[in-house]
N, C-alpha and C positions, 0 to 999 in steps of 0.2 A: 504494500500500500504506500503511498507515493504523501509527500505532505499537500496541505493546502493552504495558500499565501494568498494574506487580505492586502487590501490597495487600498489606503484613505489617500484619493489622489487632489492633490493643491499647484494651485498657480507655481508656485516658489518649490516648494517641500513635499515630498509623499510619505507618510508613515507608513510602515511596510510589518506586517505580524504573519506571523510561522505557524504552525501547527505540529507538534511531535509527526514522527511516520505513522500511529496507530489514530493519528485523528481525534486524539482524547483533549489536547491541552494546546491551549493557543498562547503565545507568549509575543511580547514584541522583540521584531529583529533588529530596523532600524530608521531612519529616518535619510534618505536620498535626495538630491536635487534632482527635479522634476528633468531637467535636460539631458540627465544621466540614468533615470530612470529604463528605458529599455536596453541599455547596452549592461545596468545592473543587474534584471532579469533576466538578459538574457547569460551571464556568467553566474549568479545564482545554479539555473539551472542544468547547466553542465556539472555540478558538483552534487548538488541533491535532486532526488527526486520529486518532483512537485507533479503532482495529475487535478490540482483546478484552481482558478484565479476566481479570487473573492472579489469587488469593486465594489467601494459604498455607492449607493445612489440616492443623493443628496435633493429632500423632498422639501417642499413649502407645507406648510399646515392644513393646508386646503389640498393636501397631496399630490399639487401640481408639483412639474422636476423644479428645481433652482436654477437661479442662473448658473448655477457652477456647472451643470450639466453640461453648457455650451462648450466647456473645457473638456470634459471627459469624455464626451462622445467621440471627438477625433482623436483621441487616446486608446480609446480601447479599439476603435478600426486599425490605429497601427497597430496596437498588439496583435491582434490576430491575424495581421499582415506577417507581422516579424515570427511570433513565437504561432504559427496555427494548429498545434497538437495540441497544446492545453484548452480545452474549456471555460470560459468564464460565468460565473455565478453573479447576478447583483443582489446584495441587501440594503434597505430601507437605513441610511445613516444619520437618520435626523437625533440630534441630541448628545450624537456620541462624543463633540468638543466640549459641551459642556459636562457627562457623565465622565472624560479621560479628566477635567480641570478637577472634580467632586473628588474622583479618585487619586488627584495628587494631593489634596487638602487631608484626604482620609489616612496618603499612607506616612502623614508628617512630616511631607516636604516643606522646606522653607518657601518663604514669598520669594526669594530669588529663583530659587529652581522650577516654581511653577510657572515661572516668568519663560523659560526654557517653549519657545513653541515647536521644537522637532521631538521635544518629548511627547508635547501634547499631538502630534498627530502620530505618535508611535504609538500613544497609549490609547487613539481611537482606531487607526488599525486593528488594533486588537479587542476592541470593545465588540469592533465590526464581524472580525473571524469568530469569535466567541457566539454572538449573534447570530451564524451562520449555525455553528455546530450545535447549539440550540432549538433550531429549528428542523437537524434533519431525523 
């Protein structure tokens, strides 16, 4: 069994979360600049195995997509241009900057650390795979 790696994908930064090989435990990996983001996956996955791309999809309240969509959409046609053996999955990612902000408050980080935003989109990657694995 092959892991599965979430995409909290941003303008600037993507936070990127792992999954052990048995699919049990989501962790974050790391946080990437967005420019360097496919030539990272793609050497990722020459080293591990990965069989499915997680991609948060970033909703309005009114459950229409956000603008941020306009950004991911021609991201994920490159990926599946570049990488087209993996599969991509979307999940619903509304809240999870402010649930990864809750969860650096809860695990006693200081205000300077929270301050850190490639943590914050590390730890909503992984808010996002977790979310996933939840669901299947």
């Amino acid at each position: 069994m092959g892991r599965i790696l979430a995409i909290d994908f941003g303008k600037v930064r993507t936070g990127l979360a792992v999954t052990d090989e048995l699919q049990i435990i989501a962790s974050g990996l790391t946080t990437v600049n967005t420019k360097e983001l496919i030539p990272f996956l793609k050497e990722y996955i020459s080293k591990e195995s990965v069989e499915l791309f997680v991609i948060g999809l970033p909703k309005q309240m009114n459950n229409e997509a956000s603008e941020s969509e306009a950004l991911i959409a021609p991201f994920i046609n490159k990926l599946e241009t570049q990488i087209p053996n993996i599969p991509i999955k979307r999940i619903d990612e509304r809240f999870t900057s402010k649930m990864a902000f809750q969860t650096m408050i809860d695990s006693g980080l200081k205000k300077k650390q929270r301050q850190n935003k490639a943590l914050v989109d590390e730890i909503s990657a992984t808010i996002i795979l977790q979310s996933y694995l939840y669901s299947k």
